[in-house]
C-alpha positions as CSV (number, residue, x, y, z in Angstrom):
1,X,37.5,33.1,16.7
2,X,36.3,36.2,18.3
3,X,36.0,37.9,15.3
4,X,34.0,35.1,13.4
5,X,31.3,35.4,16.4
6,X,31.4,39.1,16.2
7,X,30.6,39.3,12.7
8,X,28.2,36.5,12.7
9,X,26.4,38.5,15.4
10,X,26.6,42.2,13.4
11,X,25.4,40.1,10.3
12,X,22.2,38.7,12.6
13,X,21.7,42.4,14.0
14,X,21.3,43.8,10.6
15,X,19.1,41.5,9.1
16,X,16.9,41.8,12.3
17,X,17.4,45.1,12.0
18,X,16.2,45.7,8.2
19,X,13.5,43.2,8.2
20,X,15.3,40.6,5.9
21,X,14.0,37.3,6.7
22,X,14.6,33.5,5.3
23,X,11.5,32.0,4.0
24,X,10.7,27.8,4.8
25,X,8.4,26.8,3.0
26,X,7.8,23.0,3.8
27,X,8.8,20.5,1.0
28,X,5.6,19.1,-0.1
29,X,4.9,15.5,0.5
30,X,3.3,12.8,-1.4
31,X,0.0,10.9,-1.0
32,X,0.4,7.0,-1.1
33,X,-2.4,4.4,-2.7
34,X,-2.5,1.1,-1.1
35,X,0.3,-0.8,-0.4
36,X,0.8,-4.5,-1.5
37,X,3.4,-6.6,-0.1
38,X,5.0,-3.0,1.7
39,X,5.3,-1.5,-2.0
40,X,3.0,1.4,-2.8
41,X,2.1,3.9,-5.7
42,X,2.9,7.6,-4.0
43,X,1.7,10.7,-5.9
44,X,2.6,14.5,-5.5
45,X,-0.2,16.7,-8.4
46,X,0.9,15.6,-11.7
47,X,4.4,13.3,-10.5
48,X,4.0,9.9,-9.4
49,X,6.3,6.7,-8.7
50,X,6.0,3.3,-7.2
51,X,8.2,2.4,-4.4
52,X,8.6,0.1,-1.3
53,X,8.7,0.7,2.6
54,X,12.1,0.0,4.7
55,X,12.6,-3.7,4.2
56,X,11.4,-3.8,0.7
57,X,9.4,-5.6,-0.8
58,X,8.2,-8.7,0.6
59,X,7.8,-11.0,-2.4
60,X,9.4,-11.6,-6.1
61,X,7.0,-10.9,-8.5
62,X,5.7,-8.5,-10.5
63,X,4.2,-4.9,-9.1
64,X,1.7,-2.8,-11.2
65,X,0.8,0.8,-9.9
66,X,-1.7,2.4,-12.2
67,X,-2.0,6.5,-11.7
68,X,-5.5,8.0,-12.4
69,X,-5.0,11.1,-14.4
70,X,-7.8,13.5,-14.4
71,X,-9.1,14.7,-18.3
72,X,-6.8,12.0,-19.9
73,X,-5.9,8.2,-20.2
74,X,-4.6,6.4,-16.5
75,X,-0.9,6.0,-16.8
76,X,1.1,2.2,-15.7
77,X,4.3,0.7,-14.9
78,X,5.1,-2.7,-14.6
79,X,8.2,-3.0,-12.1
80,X,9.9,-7.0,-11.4
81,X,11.2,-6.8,-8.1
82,X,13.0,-9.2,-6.0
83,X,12.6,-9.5,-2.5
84,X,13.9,-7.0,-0.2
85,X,14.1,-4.2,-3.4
86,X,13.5,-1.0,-2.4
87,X,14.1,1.0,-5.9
88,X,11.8,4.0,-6.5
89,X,10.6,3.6,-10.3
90,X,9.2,6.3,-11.6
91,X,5.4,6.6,-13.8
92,X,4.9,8.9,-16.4
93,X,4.3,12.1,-15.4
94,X,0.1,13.2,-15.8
95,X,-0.9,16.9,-17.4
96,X,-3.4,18.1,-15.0
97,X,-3.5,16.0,-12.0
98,X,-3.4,12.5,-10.4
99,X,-5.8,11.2,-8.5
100,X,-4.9,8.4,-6.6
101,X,-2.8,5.3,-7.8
102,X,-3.2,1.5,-6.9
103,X,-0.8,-1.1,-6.7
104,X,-1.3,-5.2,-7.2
105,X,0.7,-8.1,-6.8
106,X,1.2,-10.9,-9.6
C-alpha cells in the first residue's frame, strides 16, 4: 500500500513538474423548445431528439416535435407514447444548424 501511494505521488510530481495537464472541457448541453404534457424537443447544432421529463409523459397520445433547420426543409417525428414513457426518440439529424424545435399534443 505504501508503495501504490508513493508512486501515485512521484507520478503527480512529475506531471506538475513537466507541465502535463488534463484538459475538461464541459460536455455540451442541449437547448429544449416547449414542453407539452412534460415531453419536449431538445437540440444540440445540427442533433435533435424528443424526449420527456422524470415522470414521463403525462398523457397517451401522439407527440410531434418539428426541428427548424436553417438553409433547408424543417425535419418531424411522430412518437405514440403512453403515459409515464420516458424514451428519447431521436429526429433526423439537420446539415447546418437547428434552430429551435416545438412540440404538440394530439
Amino acid at each position: 500500500m505504501i508503495r501504490r501511494t508513493l508512486a501515485a505521488k512521484v507520478a503527480v510530481t512529475l506531471m506538475l513538474s513537466t507541465g502535463a495537464a488534463v484538459a475538461v472541457i464541459p460536455a455540451a448541453s442541449a437547448t429544449t423548445g416547449n414542453t407539452v404534457n412534460n415531453c419536449y424537443g431538445a437540440y444540440y447544432t445540427t442533433s435533435w431528439n424528443q424526449g420527456c421529463k422524470t415522470g414521463g409523459a403525462a398523457a397517451t397520445g401522439q407527440y410531434i416535435s418539428e426541428a427548424a433547420c436553417d438553409f433547408q426543409g424543417d425535419k418531424s417525428i411522430n412518437v405514440r407514447r403512453y403515459k409515464g414513457d420516458r424514451s428519447n426518440a431521436p429526429g433526423s439529424d439537420c446539415t447546418f444548424k437547428v434552430t429551435g424545435v416545438v412540440t404538440v399534443f394530439k
